[in-house]
N, C-alpha and C positions, 0 to 999 in steps of 0.2 A: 671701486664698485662695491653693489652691496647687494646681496639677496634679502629677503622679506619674507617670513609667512604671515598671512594670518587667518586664521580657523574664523568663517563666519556664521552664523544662529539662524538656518533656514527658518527655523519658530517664529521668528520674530517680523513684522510687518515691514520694517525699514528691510534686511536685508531680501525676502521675495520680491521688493519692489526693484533693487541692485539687479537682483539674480534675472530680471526678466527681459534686462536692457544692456548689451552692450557701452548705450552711450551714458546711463547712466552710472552704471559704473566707469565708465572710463573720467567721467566728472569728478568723480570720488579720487579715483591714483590721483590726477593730476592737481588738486587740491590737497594732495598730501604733501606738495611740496611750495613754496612759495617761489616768485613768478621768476625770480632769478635762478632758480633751480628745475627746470622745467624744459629747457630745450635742451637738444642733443650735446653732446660733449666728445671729445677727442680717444675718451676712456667709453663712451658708451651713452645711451640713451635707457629713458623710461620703458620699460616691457613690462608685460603683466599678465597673467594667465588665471584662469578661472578653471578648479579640478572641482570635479560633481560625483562623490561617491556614494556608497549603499549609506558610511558613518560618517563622512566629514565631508564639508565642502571647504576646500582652502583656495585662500587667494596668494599667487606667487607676484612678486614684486623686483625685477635687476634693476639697477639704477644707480648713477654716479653717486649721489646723496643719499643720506639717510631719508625716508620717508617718515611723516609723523600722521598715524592714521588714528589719533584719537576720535577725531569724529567718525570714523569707521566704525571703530567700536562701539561709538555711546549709540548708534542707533541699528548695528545688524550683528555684534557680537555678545559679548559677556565683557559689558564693564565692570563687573564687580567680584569677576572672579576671574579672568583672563584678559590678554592684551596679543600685540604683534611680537614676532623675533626675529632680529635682525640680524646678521653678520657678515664679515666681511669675504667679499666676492675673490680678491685678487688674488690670497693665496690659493685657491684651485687657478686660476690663470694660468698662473705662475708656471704650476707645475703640469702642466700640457706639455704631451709628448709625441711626438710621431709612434703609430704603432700602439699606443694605449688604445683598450676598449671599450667604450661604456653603454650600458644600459639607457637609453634615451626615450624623450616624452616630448612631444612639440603638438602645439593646435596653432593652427596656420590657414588660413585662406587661400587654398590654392585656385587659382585662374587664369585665364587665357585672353589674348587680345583677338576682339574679332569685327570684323568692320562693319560700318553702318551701313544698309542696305542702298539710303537716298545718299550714300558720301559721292563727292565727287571730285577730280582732281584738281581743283580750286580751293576746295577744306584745307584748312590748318588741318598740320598733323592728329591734331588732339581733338578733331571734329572727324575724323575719316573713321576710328574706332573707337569701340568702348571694351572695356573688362567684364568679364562675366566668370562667373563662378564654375567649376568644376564637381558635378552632383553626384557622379560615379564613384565606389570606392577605388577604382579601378584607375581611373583616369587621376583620382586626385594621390593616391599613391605616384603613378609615372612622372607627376609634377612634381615629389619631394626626389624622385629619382634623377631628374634632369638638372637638379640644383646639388647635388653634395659634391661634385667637385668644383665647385666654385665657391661651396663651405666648408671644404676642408677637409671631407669625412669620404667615407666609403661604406655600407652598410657590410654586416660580414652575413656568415653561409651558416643556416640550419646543421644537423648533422645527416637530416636528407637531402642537402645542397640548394635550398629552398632560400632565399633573401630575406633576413630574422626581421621584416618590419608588418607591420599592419597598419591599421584602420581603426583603432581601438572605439571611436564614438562620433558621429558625424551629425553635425545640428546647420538648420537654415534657422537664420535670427530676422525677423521683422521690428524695425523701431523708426521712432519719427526723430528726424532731426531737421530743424530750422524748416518745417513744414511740409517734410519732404520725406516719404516714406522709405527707408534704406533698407536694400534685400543681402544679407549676409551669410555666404555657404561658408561652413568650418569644417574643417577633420583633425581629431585629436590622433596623432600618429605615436607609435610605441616600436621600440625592438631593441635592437643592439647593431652601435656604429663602431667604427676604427679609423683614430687621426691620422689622417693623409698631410696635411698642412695646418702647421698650429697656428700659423699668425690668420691664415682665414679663416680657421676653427674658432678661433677668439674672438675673431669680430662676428661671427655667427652669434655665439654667445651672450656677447655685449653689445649686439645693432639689433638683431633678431633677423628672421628668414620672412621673406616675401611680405606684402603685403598685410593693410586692416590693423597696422601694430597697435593703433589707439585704443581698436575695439578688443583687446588682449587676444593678439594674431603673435606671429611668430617669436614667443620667448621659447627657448629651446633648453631646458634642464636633463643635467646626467645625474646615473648613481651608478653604484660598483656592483 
């Protein structure tokens, strides 16, 4: 496995055109790798994350394979004076522990299944409900809450016994694909977790959390 950064040039017309589409940038990662490199893997799949600051907008990249984002560069970074950096993922794998605590950062599309008003019990499963997006910070917080034990973590305690997560930035995305207008709630979540289970911590890691992973949904990155 491999992490990626690379810093893109809000300036420039190619990247505002990225930054305003989920699916177009999600066209761009998955062109970063060629076609036999591109479905999931036993080690991990493609995940990708879009951070939007006051001075830098970077784009995060996990992935079995090295990605080649030169055409990323030549039309929304600095080809001629910066590129991507790449390094290898497995030595933090590796070194997962029960009881370690890290600083964490996840945007994830948190939602909920809710049924179709005309379903009826003759619908196929998949006709009886649809998924809808969760718009509360509130609600979309209790959705990363109801999943870390089944990723492995635990969130830990404030020092006024408060749960150290948030809500850090919460965007609804509108973009057309295949003629079809697609409504997308995100919450960018921050705080500090503690490994419960490293082998499902890992595949948190390397699968990514919930849902929307195309449209850069559930990569999940730590720091100390």
């Amino acid at each position: 496995m491999h992490l990626t950064r690379l810093e893109l040039n809000p300036a420039r017309r190619g990247a505002r055109e990225l930054l305003a589409s989920p699916h177009r940038l999600h066209g761009a990662v998955v062109k970063a790798f060629p076609a036999a490199h591109r479905d999931p893997t036993t080690a991990g799949r493609v995940l990708w994350r879009l951070d939007s600051g006051t001075h830098q907008t970077l784009l995060y990249i996990v992935s079995p394979h090295l990605p080649d984002l030169t055409h990323v560069v030549e039309v929304a970074g600095w080809p001629t004076t910066s590129s991507w950096a790449s390094r290898p993922y497995t030595p933090l794998l590796d070194r997962l522990a029960v009881g370690q605590q890290w600083a964490f950062r996840l945007t994830a599309n948190p939602t909920r299944s809710s049924r179709k008003p005309d379903a009826d019990s003759a619908a196929a499963p998949a006709e009886k409900s649809r998924r809808r997006g969760h718009v509360t910070a509130a609600q979309q917080t209790t959705w990363l809450l109801d999943r870390r034990d089944q990723h492995g973590f635990s969130i830990t305690e404030t020092i006024d016994k408060e749960l150290d997560v948030a809500v850090q930035s919460r965007h609804t995305w509108r973009f057309t694909r295949d003629s079809h207008t697609v409504t997308l709630a995100t919450a960018t979540f921050g705080g500090r977790l503690e490994i419960t289970d490293v082998d499902a911590f890992r595949r948190a890691l390397t699968h990514g959390i919930g849902p929307a992973k195309g449209y850069g949904c559930g990569l999940l990155t730590l720091a100390r």
